[in-house]
mmCIF file of the C-alpha atoms, coordinates in Angstrom:
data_MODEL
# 
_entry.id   MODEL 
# 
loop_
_atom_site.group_PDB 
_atom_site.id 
_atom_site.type_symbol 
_atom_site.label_atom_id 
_atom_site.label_alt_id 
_atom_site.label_comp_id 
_atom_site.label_asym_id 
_atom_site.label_entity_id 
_atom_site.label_seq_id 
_atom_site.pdbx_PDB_ins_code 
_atom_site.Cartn_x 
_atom_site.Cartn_y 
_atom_site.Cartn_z 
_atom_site.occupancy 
_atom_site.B_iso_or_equiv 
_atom_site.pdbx_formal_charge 
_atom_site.auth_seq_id 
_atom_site.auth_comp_id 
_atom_site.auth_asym_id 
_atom_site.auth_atom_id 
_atom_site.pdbx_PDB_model_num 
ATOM 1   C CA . UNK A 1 1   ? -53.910 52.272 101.894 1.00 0.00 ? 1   UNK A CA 1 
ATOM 2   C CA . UNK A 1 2   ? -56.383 54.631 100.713 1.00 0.00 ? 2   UNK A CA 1 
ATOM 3   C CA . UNK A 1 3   ? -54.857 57.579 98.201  1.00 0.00 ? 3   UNK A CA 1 
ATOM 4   C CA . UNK A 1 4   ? -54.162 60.818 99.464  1.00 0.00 ? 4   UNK A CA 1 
ATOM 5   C CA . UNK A 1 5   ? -56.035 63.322 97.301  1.00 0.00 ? 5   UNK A CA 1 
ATOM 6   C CA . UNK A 1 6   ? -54.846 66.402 95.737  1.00 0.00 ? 6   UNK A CA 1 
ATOM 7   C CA . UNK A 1 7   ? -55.604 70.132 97.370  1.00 0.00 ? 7   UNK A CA 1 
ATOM 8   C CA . UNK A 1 8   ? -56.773 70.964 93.773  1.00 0.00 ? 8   UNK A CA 1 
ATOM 9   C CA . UNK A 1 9   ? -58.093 68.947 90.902  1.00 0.00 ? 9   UNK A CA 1 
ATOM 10  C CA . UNK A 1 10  ? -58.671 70.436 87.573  1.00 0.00 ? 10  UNK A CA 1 
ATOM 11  C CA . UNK A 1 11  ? -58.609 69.963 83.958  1.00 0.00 ? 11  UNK A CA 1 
ATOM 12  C CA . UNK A 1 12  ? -57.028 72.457 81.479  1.00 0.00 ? 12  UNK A CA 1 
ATOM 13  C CA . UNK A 1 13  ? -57.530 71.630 77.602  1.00 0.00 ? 13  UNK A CA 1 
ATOM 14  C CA . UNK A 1 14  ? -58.275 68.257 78.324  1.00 0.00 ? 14  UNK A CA 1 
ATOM 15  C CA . UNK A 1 15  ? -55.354 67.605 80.507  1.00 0.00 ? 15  UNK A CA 1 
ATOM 16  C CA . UNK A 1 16  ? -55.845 66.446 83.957  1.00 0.00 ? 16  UNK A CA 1 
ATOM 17  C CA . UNK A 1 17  ? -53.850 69.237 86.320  1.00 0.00 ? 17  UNK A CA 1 
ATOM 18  C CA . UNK A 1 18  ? -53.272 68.395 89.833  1.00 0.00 ? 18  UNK A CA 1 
ATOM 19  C CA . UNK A 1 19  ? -52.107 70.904 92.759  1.00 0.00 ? 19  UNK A CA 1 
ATOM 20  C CA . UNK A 1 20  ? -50.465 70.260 96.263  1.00 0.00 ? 20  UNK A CA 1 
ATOM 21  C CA . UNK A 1 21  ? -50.351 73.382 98.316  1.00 0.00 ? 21  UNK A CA 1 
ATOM 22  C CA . UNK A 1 22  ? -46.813 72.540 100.022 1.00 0.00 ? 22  UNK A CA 1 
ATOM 23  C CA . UNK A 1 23  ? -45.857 75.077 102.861 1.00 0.00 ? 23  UNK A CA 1 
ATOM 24  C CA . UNK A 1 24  ? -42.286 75.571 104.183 1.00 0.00 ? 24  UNK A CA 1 
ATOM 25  C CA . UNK A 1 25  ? -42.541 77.113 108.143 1.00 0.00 ? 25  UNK A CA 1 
ATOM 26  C CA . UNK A 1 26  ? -39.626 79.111 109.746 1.00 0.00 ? 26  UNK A CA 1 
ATOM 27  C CA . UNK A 1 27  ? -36.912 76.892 111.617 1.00 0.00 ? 27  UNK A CA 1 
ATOM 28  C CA . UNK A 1 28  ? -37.637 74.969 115.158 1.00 0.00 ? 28  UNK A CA 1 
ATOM 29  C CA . UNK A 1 29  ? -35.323 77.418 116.633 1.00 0.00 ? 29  UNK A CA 1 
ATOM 30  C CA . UNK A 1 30  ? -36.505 80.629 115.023 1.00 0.00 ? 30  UNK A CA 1 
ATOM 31  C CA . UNK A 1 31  ? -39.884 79.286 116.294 1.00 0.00 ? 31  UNK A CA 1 
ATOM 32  C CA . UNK A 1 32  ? -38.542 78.968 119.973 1.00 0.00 ? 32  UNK A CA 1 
ATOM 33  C CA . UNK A 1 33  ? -36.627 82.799 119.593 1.00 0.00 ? 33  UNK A CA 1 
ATOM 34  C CA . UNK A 1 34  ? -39.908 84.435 118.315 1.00 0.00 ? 34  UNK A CA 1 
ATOM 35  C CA . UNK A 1 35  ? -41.940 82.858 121.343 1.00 0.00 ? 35  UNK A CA 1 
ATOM 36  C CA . UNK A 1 36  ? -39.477 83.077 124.180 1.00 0.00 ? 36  UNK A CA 1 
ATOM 37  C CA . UNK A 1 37  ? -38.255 86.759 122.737 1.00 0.00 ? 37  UNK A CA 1 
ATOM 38  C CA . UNK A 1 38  ? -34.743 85.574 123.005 1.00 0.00 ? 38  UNK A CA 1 
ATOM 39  C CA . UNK A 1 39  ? -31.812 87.396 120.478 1.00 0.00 ? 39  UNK A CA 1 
ATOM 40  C CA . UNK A 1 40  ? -30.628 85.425 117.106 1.00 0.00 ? 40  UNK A CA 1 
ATOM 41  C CA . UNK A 1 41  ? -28.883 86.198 113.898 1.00 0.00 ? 41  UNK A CA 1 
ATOM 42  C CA . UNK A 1 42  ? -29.842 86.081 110.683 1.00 0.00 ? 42  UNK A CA 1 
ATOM 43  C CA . UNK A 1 43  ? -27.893 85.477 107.603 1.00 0.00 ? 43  UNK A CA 1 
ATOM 44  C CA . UNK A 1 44  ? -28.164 85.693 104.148 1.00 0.00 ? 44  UNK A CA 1 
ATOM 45  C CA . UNK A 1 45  ? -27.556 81.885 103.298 1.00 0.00 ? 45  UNK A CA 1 
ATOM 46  C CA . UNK A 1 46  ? -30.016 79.200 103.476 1.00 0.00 ? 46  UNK A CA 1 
ATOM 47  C CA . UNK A 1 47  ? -28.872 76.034 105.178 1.00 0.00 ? 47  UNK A CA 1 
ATOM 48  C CA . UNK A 1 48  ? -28.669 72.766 104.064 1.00 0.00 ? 48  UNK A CA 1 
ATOM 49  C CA . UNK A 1 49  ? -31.270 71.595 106.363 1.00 0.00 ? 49  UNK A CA 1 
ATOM 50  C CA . UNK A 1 50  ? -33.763 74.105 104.512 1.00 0.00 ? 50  UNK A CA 1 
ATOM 51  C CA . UNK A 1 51  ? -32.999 72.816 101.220 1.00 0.00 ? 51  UNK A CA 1 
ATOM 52  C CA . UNK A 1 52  ? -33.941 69.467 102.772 1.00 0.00 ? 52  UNK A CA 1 
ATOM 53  C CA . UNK A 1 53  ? -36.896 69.973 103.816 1.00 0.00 ? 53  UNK A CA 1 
ATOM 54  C CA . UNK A 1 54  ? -37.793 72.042 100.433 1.00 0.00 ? 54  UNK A CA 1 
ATOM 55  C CA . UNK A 1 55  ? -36.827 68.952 98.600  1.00 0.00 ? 55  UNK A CA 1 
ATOM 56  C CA . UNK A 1 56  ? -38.719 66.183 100.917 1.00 0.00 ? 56  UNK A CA 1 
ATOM 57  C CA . UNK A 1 57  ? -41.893 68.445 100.675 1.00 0.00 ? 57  UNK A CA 1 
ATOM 58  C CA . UNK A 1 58  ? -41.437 68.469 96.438  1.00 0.00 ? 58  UNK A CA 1 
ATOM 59  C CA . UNK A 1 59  ? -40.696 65.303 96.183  1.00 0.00 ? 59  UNK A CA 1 
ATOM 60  C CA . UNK A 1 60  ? -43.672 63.727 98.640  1.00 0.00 ? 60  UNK A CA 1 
ATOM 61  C CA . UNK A 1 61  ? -46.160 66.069 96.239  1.00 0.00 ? 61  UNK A CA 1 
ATOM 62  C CA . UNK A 1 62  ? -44.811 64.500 93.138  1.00 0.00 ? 62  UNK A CA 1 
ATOM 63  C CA . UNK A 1 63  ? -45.449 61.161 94.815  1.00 0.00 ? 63  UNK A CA 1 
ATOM 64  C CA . UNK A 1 64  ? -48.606 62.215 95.948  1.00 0.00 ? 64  UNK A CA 1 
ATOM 65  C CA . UNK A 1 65  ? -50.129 63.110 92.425  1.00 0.00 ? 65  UNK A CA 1 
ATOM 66  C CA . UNK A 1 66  ? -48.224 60.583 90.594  1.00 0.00 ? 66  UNK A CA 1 
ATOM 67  C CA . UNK A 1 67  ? -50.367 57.933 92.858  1.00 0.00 ? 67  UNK A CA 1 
ATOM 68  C CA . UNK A 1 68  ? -53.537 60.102 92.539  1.00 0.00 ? 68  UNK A CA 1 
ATOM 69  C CA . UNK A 1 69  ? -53.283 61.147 88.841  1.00 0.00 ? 69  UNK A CA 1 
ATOM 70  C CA . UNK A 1 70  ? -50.855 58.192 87.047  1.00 0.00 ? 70  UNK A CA 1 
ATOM 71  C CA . UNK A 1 71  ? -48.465 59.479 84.698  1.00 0.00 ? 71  UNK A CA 1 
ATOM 72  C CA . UNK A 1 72  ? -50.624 62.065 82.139  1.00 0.00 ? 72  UNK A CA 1 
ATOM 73  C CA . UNK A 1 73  ? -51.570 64.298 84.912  1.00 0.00 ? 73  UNK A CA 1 
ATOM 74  C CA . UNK A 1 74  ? -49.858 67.702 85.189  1.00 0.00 ? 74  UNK A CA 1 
ATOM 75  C CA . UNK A 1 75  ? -48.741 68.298 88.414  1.00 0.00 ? 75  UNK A CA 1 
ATOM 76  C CA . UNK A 1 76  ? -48.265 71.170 90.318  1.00 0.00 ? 76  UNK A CA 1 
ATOM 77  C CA . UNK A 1 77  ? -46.427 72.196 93.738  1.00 0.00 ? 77  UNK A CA 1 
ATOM 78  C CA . UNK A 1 78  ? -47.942 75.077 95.075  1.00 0.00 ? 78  UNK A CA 1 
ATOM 79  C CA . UNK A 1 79  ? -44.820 76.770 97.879  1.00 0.00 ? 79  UNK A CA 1 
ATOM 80  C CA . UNK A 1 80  ? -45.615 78.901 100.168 1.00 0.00 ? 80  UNK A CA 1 
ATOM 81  C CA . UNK A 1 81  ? -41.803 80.144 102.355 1.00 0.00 ? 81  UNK A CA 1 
ATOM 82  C CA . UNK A 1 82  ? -41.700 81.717 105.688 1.00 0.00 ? 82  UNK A CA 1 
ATOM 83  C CA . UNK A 1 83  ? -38.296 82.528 106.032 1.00 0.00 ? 83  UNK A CA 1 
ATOM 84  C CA . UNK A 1 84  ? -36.872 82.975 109.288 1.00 0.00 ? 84  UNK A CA 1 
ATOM 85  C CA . UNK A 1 85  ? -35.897 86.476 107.893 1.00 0.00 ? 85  UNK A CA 1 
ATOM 86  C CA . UNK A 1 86  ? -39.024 87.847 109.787 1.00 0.00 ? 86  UNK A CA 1 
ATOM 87  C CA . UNK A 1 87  ? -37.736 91.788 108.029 1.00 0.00 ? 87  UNK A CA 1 
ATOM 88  C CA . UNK A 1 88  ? -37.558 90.437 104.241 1.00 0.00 ? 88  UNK A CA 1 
ATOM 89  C CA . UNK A 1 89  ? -34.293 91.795 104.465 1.00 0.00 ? 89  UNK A CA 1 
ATOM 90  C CA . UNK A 1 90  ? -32.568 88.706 102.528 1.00 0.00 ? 90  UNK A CA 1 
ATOM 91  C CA . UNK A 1 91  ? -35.233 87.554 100.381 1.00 0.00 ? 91  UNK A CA 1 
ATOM 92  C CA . UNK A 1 92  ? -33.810 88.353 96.657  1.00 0.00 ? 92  UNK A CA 1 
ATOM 93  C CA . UNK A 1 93  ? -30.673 86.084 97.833  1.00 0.00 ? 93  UNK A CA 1 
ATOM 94  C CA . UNK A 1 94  ? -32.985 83.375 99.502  1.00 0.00 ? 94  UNK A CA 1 
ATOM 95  C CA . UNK A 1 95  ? -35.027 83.207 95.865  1.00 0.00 ? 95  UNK A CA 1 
ATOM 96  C CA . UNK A 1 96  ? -31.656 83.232 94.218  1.00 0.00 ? 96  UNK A CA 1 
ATOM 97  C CA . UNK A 1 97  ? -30.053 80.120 96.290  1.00 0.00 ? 97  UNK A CA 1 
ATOM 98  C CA . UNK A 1 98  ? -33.547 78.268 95.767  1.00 0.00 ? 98  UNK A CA 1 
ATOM 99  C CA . UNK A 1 99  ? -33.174 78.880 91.960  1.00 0.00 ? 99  UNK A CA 1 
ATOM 100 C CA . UNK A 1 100 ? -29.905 77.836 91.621  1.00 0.00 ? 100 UNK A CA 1 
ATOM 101 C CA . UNK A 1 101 ? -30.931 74.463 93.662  1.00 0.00 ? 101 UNK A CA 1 
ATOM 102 C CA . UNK A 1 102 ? -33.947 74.224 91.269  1.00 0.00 ? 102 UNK A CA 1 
ATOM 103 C CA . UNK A 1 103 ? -31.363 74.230 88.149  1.00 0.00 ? 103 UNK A CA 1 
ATOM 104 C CA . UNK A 1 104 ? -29.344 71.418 89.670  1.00 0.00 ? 104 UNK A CA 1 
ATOM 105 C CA . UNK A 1 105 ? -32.080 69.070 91.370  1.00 0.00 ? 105 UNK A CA 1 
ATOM 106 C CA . UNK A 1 106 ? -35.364 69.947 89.512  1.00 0.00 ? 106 UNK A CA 1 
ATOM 107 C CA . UNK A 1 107 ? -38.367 67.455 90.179  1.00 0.00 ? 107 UNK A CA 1 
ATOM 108 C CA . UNK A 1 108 ? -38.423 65.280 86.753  1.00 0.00 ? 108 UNK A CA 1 
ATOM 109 C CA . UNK A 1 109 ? -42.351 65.891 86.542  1.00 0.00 ? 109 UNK A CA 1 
ATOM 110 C CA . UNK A 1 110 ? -43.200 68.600 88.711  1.00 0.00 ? 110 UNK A CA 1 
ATOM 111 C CA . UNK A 1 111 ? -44.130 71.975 88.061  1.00 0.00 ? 111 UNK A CA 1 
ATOM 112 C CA . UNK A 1 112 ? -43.149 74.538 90.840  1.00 0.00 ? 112 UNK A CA 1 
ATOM 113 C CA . UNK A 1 113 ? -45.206 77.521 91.586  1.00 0.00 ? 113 UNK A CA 1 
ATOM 114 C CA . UNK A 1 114 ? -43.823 80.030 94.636  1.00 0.00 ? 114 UNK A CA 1 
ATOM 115 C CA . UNK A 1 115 ? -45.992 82.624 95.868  1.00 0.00 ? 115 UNK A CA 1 
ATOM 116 C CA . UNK A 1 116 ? -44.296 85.487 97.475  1.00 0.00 ? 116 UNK A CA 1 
ATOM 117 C CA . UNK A 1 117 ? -46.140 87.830 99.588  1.00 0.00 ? 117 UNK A CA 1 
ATOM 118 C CA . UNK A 1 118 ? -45.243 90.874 98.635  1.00 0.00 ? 118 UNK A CA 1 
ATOM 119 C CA . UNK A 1 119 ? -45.011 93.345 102.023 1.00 0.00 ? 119 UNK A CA 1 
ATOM 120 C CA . UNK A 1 120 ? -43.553 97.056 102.437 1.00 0.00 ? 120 UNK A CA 1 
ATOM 121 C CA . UNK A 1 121 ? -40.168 95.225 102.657 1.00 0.00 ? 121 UNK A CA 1 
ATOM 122 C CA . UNK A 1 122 ? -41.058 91.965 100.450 1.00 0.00 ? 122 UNK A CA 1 
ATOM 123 C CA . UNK A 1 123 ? -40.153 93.566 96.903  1.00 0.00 ? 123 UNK A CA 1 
ATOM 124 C CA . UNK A 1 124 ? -40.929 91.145 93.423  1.00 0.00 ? 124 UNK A CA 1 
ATOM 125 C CA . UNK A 1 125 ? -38.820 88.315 93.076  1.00 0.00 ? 125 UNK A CA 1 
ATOM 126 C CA . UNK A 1 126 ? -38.230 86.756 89.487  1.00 0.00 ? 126 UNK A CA 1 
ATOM 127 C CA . UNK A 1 127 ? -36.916 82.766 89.005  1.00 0.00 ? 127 UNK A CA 1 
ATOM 128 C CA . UNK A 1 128 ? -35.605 81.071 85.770  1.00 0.00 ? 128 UNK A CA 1 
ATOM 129 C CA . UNK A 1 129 ? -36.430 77.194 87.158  1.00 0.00 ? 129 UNK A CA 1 
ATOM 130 C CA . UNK A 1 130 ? -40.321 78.321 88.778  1.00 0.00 ? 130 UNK A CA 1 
ATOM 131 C CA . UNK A 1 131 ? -42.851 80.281 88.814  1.00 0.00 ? 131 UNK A CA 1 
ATOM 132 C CA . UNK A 1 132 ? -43.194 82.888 91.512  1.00 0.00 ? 132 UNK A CA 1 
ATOM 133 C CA . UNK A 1 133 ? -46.517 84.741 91.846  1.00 0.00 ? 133 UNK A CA 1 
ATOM 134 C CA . UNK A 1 134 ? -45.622 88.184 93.405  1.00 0.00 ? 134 UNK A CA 1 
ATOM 135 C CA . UNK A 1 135 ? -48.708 88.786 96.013  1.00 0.00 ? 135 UNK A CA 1 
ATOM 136 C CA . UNK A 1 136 ? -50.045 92.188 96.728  1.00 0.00 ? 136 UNK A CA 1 
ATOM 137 C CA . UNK A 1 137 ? -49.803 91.450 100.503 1.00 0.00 ? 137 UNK A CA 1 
# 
């Protein structure tokens, strides 16, 4: 089976850095509301089948560059989210439950990096267990 390469390749002070651009889409059923124009609710929890995903994605880049890179590679996991929040209007509580996951379940070799892009209602979003990049938009 032939190795799945990394989205980026690099080397930083001698150090081999790998980066897997990992993004997380809106739910199957926000998908269907937004197409057939159809009424839904929002709240400001994320479910457990979101943190699922999240972690699948993670943990199949860690695999990914572990097989690419062997063991003295820094790796990376680029996340881009698309809440089903279309309006932003949860986002500092969606960062904060992803955070809090992060401190109990972090990847063992695996640095995250979020990128939020920052809209009129998309404000700057701080983490303690990843990096977030706060986009101009």
């Amino acid at each position: 089976m032939e190795k799945k390469t990394p989205d980026i390749e690099g080397i930083l002070k001698a150090t081999k850095v790998l980066c897997e651009v990992k993004t997380v889409e809106i739910s199957e059923a926000e998908a269907i509301r937004r197409k057939t124009g159809a009424v839904g609710r929002i709240t400001n929890s994320l479910n457990a089948r979101f943190f699922n995903k999240l972690k699948d994605d993670l943990l199949k880049a860690e695999s990914q560059m572990k097989s690419y890179g062997g063991e003295d590679t820094k790796r990376i996991a680029f996340v881009i989210l698309n809440f089903d929040d279309f309006l932003s209007g949860y986002l500092a509580e969606y960062y904060e439950q992803i955070d809090g996951y992060l401190a109990t379940q972090p990847p063992p070799s695996l640095d995250i990096v979020f990128y939020n892009q920052m809209t009129a209602s998309r404000g700057q979003v701080v983490m303690q267990n990843a990096v977030v990049i706060n986009g101009d938009g």
